[in-house]
C-alpha positions as CSV (number, residue, x, y, z in Angstrom):
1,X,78.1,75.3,103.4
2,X,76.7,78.7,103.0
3,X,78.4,82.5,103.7
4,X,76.9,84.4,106.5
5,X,78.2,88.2,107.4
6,X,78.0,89.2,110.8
7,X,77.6,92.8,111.4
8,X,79.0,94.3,114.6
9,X,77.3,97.2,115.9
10,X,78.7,99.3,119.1
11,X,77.9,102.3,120.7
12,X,80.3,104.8,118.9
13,X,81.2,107.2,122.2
14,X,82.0,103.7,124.0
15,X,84.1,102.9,120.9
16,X,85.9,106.2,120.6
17,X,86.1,107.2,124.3
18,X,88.1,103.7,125.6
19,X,91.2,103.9,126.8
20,X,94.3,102.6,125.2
21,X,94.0,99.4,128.2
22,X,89.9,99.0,127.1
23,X,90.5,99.1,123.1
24,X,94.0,96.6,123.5
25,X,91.8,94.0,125.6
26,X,89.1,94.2,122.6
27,X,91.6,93.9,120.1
28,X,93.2,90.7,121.6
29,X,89.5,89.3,122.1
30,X,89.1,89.7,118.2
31,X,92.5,88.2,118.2
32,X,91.2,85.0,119.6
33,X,87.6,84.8,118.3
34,X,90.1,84.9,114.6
35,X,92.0,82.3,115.5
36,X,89.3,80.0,117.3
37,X,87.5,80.4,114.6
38,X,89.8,80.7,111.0
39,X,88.6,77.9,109.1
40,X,85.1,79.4,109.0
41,X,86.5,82.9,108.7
42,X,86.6,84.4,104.7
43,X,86.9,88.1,105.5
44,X,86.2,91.0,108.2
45,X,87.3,94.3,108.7
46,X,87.0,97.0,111.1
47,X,85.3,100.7,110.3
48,X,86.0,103.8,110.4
49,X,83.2,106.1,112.7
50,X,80.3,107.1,111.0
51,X,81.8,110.5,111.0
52,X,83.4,109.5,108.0
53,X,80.2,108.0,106.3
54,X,79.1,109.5,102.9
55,X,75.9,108.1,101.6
56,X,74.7,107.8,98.4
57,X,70.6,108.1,97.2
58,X,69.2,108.3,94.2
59,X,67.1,112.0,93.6
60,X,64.5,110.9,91.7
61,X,65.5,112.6,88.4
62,X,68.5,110.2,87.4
63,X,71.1,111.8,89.2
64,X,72.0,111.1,92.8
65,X,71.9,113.1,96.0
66,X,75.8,112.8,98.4
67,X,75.6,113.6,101.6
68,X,78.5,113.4,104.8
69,X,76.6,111.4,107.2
70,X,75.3,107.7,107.3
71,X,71.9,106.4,106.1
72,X,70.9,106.4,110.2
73,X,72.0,108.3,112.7
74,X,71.9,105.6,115.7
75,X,73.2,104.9,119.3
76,X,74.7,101.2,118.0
77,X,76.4,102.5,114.7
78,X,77.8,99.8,112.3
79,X,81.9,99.2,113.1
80,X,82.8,96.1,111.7
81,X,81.9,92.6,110.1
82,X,83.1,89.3,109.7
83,X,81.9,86.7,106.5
84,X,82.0,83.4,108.0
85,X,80.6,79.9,106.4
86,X,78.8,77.9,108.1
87,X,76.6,74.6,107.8
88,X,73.7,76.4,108.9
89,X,72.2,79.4,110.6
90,X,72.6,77.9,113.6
91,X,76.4,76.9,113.8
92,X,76.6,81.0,112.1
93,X,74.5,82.1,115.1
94,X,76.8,80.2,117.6
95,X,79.8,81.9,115.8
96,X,78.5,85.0,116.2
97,X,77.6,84.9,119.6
98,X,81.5,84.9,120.6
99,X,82.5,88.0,118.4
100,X,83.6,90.6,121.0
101,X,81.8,93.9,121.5
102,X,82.0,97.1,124.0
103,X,78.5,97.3,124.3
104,X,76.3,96.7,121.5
105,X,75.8,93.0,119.5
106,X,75.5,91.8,116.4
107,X,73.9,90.9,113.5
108,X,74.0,87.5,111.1
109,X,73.0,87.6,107.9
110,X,73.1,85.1,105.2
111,X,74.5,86.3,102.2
112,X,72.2,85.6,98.9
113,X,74.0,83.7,96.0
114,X,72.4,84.2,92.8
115,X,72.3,81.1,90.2
């Protein structure tokens, strides 16, 4: 079995503009895509709004550059992930396909192990 994250990305102004009814109805979906799918589940979390982002480069001269905003700026912002196992990429990619979102998708990565 290998470990595959799945990046959720939303549009942030459908995120932050739902309604109390719109964000409880996603939050029960996650409920049951969790609980349809907990022995592959290993971790997830929600995010914070990329308002809150601070990113972190290197300058160039051995010190590093922090700003307040994300790597991106980007209609679909990154708002949460799930790390799943799965046989393969494509029982990961079927997983995936039922995570819930407002209006964006999401992403499947597999995550590198190193020996």
């Amino acid at each position: 079995m290998a470990e595959y994250l799945v990046l959720i990305y939303d549009n942030e102004s459908a995120v932050d503009g739902a309604g109390q009814r719109e964000s409880g109805r996603l939050l029960a979906e996650h409920q049951r895509f969790m609980s349809a799918h907990e022995t592959a589940l290993r971790g997830g979390n929600a995010l914070q709004s990329t308002a809150t982002a601070t990113s972190i480069r290197p300058d160039g001269g051995g010190g590093f550059t922090v700003t307040d905003a994300p790597f991106a700026e980007t209609k679909e912002a990154l708002v949460g992930y799930y790390l799943i196992e799965a046989d393969d990429l494509d029982q990961a990619v079927a997983i995936a396909k039922q995570v819930p979102t407002f209006a964006g998708g999401v992403e499947v990565r597999p995550v590198r192990t190193f020996d």
